[in-house]
N, C-alpha and C positions, 0 to 999 in steps of 0.2 A: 482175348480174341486175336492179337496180335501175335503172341506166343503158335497159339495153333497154327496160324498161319505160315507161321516160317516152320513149322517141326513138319509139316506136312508133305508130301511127294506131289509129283501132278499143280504146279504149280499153276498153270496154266487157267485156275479157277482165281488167278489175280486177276488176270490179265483184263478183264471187263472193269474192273473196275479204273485200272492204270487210264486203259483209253476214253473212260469217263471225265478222268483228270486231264485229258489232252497232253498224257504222255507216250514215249515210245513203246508197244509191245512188247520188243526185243527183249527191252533191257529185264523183262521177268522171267524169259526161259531158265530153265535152271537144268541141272545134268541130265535128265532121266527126257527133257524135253530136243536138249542141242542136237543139232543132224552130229553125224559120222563126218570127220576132217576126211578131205580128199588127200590125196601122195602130194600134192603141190602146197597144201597146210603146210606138211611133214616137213618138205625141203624149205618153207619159208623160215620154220622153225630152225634149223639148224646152218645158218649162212658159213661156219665158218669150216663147213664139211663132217664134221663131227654129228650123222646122224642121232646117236642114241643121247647127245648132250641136245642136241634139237628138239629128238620130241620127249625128253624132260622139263625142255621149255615151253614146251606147247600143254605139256600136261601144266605145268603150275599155271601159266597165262589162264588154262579153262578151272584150275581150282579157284584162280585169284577172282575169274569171273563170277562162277559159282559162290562163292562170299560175297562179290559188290551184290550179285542179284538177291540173296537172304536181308544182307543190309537196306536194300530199296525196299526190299517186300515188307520187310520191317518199318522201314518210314512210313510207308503206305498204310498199314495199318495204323502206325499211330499219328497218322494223320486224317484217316477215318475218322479214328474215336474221336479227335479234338472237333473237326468237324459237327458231329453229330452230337458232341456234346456243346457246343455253343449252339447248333441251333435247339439241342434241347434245353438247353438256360434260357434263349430269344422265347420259346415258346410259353417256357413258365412265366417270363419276365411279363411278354404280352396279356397270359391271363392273370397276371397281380393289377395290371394296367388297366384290364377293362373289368375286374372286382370291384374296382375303386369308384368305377362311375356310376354316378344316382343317373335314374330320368325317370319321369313320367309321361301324361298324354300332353300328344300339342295343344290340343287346342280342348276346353270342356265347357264353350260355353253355346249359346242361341247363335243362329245365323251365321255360321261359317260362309268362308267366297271360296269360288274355285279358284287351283293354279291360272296362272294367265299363257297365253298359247307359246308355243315357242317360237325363236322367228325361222326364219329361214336356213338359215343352219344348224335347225335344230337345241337352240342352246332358250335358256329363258333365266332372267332375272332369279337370285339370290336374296334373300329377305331373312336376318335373324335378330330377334328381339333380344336383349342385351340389359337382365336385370338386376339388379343391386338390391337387395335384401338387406334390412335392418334387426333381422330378427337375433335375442339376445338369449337363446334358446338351448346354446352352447357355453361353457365356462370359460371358452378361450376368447368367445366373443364379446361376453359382460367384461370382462378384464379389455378388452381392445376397445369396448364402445361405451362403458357407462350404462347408466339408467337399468340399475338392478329393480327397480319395481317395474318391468316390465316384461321380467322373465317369466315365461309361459304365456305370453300375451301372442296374438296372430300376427306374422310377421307383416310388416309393411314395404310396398317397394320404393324405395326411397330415390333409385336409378332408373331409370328406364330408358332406351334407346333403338331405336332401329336402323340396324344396317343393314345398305341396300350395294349388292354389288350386280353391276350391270348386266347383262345376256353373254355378250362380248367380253366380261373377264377385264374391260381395259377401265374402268372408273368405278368409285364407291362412295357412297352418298350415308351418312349416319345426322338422324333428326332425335332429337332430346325431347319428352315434354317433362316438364315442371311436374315434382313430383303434390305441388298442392294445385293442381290445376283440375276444377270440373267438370266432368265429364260425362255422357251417358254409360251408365254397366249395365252389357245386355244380363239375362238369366246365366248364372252358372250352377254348376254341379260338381261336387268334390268328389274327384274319381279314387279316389282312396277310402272314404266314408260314406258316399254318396247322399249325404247332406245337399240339397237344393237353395241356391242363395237367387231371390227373385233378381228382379230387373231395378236397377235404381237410382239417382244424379247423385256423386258421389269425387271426391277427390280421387286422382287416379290411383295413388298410391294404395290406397286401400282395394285393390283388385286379386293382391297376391292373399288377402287372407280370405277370401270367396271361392278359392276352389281352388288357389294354388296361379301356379307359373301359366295353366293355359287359361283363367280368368282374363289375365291379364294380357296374352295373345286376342283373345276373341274381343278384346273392348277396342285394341289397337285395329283390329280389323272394321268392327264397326265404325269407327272413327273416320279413320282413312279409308275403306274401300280397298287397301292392299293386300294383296294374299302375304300370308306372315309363315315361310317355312318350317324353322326352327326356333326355340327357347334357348337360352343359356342363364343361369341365374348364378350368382355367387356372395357368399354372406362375407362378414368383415376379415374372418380368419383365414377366409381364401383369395382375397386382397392381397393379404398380407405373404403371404404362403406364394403367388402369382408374381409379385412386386418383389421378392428374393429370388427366384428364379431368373425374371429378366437378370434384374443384377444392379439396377439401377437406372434412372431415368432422367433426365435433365426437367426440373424447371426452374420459371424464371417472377419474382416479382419484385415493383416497380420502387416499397416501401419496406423495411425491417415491419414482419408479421408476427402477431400473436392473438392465436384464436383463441381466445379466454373470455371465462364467465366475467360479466358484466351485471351493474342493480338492475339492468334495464333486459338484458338479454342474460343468464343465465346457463351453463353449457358453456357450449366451444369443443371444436376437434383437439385442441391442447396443438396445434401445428406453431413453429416457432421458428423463423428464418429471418437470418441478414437479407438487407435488401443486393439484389443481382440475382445468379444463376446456381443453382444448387443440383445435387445429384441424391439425391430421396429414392429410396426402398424400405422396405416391411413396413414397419408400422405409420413410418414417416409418410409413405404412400397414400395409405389408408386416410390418413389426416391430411392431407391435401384433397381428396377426395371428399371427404365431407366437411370439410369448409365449408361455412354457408356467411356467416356473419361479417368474419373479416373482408369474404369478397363482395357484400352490398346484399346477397340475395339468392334466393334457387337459381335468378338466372344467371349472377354470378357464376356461383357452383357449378352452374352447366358447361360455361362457357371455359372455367380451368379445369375440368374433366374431359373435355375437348381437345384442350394443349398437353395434357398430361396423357393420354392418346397419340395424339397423332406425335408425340416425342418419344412413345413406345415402338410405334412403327417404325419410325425412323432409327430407334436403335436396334431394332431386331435384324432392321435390315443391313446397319453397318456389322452384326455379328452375324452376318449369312446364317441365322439362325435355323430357316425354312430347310437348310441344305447341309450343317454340320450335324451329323450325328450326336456329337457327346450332346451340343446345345438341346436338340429336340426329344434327348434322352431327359434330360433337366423339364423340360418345358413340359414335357409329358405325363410326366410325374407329377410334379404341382396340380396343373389343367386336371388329371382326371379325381384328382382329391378335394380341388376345389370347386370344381362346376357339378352343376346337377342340369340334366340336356333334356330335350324333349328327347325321344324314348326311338325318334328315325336317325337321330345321330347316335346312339347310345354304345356306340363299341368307339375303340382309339382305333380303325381303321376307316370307320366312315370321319371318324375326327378329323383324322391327318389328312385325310381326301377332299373338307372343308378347306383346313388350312392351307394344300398345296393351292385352292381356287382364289384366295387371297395374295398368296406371297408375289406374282407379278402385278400388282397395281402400282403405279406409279405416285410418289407421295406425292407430286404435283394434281393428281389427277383422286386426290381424297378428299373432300370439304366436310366439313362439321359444322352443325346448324341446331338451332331449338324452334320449336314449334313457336310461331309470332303470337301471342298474347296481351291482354287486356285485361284490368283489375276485373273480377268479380263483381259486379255490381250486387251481387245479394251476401257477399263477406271480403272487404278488404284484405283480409289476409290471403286470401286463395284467387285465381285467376281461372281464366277463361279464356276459348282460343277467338284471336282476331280471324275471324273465319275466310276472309277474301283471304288474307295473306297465305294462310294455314291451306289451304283447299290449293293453291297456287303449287307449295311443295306437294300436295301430294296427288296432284296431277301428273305433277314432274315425275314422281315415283312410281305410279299405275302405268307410265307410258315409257318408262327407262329413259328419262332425257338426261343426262348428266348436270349436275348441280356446277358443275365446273366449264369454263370451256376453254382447255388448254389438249382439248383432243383434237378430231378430225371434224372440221366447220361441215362438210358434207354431211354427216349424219347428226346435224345437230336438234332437227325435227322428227317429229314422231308421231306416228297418228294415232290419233285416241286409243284407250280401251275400254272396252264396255263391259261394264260387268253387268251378268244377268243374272236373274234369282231363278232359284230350282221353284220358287215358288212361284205356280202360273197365275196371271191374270186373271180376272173375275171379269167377265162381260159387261162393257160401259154401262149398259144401262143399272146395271147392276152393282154399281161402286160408289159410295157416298165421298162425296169429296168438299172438303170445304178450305172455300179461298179467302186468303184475305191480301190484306195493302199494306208491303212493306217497302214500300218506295219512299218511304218518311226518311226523316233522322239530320244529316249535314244538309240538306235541302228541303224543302218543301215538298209532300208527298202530291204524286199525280193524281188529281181526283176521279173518282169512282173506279179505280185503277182493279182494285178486284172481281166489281162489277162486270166491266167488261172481258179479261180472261175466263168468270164465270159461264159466260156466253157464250165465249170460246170452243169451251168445254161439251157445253151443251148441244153445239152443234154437230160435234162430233163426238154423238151420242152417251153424251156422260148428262145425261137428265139428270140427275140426283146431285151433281157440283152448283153450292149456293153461294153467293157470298157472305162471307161475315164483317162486321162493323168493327173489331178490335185491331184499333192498329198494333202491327209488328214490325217496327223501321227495322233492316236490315241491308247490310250490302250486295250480298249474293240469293238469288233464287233457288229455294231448296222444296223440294216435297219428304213432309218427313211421316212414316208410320211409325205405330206404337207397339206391333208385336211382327215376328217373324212372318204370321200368316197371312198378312198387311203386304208383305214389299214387292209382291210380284202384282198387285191394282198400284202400289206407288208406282211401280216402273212403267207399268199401262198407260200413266196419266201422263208422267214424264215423256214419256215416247210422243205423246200424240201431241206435246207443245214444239217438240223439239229439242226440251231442257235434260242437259248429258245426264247420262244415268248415275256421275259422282256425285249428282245434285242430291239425292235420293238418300236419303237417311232416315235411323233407327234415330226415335227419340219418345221420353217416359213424356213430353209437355204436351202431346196432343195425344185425343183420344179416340182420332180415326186419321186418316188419307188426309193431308192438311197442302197445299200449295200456297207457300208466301214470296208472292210476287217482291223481288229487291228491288233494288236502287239499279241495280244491274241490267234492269229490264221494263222502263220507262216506256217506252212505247212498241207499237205494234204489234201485231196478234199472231207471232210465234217467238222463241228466245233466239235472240242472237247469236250467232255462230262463232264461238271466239276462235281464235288463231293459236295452231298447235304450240304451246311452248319452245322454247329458245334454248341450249343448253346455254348452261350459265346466269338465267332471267331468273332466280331465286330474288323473293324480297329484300331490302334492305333488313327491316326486320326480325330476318332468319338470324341475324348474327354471326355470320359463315366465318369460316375457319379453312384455311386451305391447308394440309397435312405437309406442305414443302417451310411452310411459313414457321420462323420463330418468332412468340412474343412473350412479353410479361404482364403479368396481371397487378390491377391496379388493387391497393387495399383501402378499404375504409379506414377514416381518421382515426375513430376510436379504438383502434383492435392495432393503431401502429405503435412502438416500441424505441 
């Protein structure tokens, strides 16, 4: 194409392109284009009187021009081609990029919540679920993780996390639960097989093999009440795969580690470090990550998946990662090999358009938290959430309060939000409702305490609200139904006490519209009006983490070296 261009007459079919490049016109005329020299050319040409020696000068000057201009027309084409051949490689490269990426549906199970509204300048909260897969289903992966008799088994989520990034872009809030912590799991449905997995109290971890990535979205929603935008899930090979791309990551612990089989515990990540500060990638990463033993426990484990986090941030952002090409060329590659997305993020262009909505938070302005829990009372090994504490963060997060408060004190309140169900109400008189008295437990319960909001009830046309004699001591006032068709008479009932509609939960232990008056709500015949959260006012309990902060982690006795 270049060739033709210059063999060509009528140059002048350059010339659009030249001015395209924000070059001069001129310089493309060529002979057949240049006006006729006027007599004062002629005499410029020849200063030393010598006419015919003049305009032989003036003839080679427009030959000499006549060649720069084939020469330019020449660069120009072959600066086309490269052009148009880089962005033809950019184009293939992008579609090798989004070949690579798995996703499926967000969400596949009972009872979704809507977005929450946006505020005022249009912008609304950020929510992506953040899961770790243990599944052994891959040969790269039994070789990274061990336990070959569990190939081809249902993968389990062994990670899970939600990140929450504010309206505002300026803070980001990430809460962990325990991957042995029980839970209620609404109905799921395997949108690949369409295999149906009922409803049932179960460790959370086992949600990813009920129907996949979005089980486990829709049980985080019923839990919390937050709307959960996006999934991201990644198995151990994309750890590792993710964990060589950064390039390396600072941690820190307090004792020489060695996470080894023991008579007593069995396993171990095989993670082995001097005591101080180490720089760990690939696989090394991987085995920091699933520590569990040397660090005391899951919530151990949570808490140095936290700091090996928030020391990822911290380094990406000393390698202007977000804004070096070669880096998010690296990073991009990894990410789309190793993540599988819900299926509204599913191109590297709605990717990159996640990650630019990350890269200004401020690390001061990130905390890292785990869901506050309590042993299991019906299996010591597995846990339960401390529900005042646990409802606390994730009021904080339905209302975007910042877990931190190293921002602007002025916006540090928030006023509720209310989620309402698509499913409407059933008319008072019409809704069976049954109350009992959980005002027991660190106190002495209020006597006939059900009794009397049953009347409550009644008055305000809920005839069919009885009380029941089983105590239920708890902290917090909750109205919980047992099936989807349920939550819009829960909400009915909720509304007409007062009590916020985060009170209102999905639960397999009742077997209609249930109100269990807490400890919360002692006296008087409507609930209490609590006071908007604080930013900052996270429990002790949460085990917060602030993303500017370095620390080290302590190890257990047995596993030091």
């Amino acid at each position: 194409m270049g060739q033709s261009g210059v063999r060509r007459e009528g140059t002048r079919q350059r010339a659009p392109q030249a001015r395209e490049l924000g070059w001069d016109d001129s310089l493309y005329e060529g002979e057949g284009a240049r006006p006729e020299s006027s007599g004062d050319d002629r005499d410029a040409g020849g200063e030393d009187g010598h006419g015919r020696s003049g305009r032989r000068g003036g003839a080679g000057r427009r030959r000499g021009r006549r060649g720069a201009g084939r020469i330019l027309r020449w660069a120009a084409a072959v600066l086309s081609l490269l052009i148009l051949g880089t962005a033809g490689a950019g184009y293939l490269y992008y579609r090798h990029l989004n070949s690579n990426i798995r996703s499926g549906e967000r969400s596949n199970g009972a009872g979704g919540l809507d977005k929450p509204q946006a505020n005022a300048a249009g912008q609304t909260p950020l929510n992506i679920l953040l899961i770790g897969s243990d599944s052994r289903n891959k040969p790269e992966n039994v070789k990274l993780g061990g336990s070959k008799d569990t190939v081809g088994n249902k993968p389990l989520a062994d990670v899970q996390m939600l990140l929450h990034v504010s309206a505002d872009r300026k803070n980001a809030s990430v809460v962990s639960i325990p991957r042995d912590t029980r839970v209620d799991i609404p109905e799921c449905k395997d949108a690949k097989t369409g295999e149906v997995y009922q409803k049932t109290n179960a460790i959370i971890n086992k949600t990813l093999g009920r129907g996949g990535p979005g089980c486990t979205l829709s049980t985080w929603e019923s839990l919390t009440g937050v709307y959960i935008d996006h999934w991201m899930t990644i198995d151990f090979s994309g750890v590792v795969r993710m964990a060589d791309a950064i390039g390396g990551v600072d941690v820190c612990v307090e004792d020489n580690i060695w996470d080894r089989g023991t008579p007593l515990a069995p396993g171990g990540s095989g993670l082995k470090l001097t005591k101080g500060t180490h720089q760990i990638k690939g696989k090394q990463a991987l085995q920091w990550l699933r520590t569990r033993h040397a660090f005391g426990s899951d919530l151990g484990r949570a808490k140095a998946q936290h700091m090996y986090m928030n020391s990822m941030i911290r380094e990406l952002k000393s390698q202007s990662a977000f804004t070096d090409t070669g880096r998010l060329t690296d990073l991009a590659e990894a990410a789309t090999k190793s993540l599988e997305v819900s299926k509204e993020v599913g191109t590297v262009k709605k990717l990159f358009d996640l990650a630019m909505q990350l890269k200004d938070v401020p690390t001061n302005r990130i905390t890292m938290t785990t869901m506050p829990t309590v042993q299991d009372p019906q299996d010591q090994n597995h846990l339960v959430a401390q529900e005042a504490d646990a409802d606390k963060l994730w009021a904080m997060l339905r209302d975007d309060v910042a877990f931190d408060s190293n921002g602007d004190k002025s916006t540090g309140k928030k006023k509720p939000a209310e989620r309402v169900s698509k499913d409407p109400a059933a008319a008072p008189a019409e809704t069976g409702v049954i109350v009992r008295n959980g005002t027991g437990g660190e106190q002495s319960p209020v006597q006939r305490r059900a009794a009397d909001i049953a009347e409550q009830l009644n008055g305000k046309g809920y005839a069919l609200a009885k009380a029941d004699s089983l105590p239920s001591p708890q902290e917090k006032t909750t109205v919980s139904f047992p099936s989807a068709d349920l939550e819009g008479d829960a909400q009915g009932v909720a509304k007409a006490l007062g009590i916020p509609l985060s009170s209102v939960k999905l639960s397999t232990d009742v077997s209609g519209v249930t109100l269990v008056v807490g400890a919360d709500w002692r006296t008087g015949p409507s609930y209490p009006q609590e006071a908007a959260p604080e930013a900052g006012s996270i429990p002790d309990t949460a085990d917060a983490l602030n993303g500017a902060e370095k620390d080290c982690m302590p190890v257990y006795a047995p596993y030091r070296f």
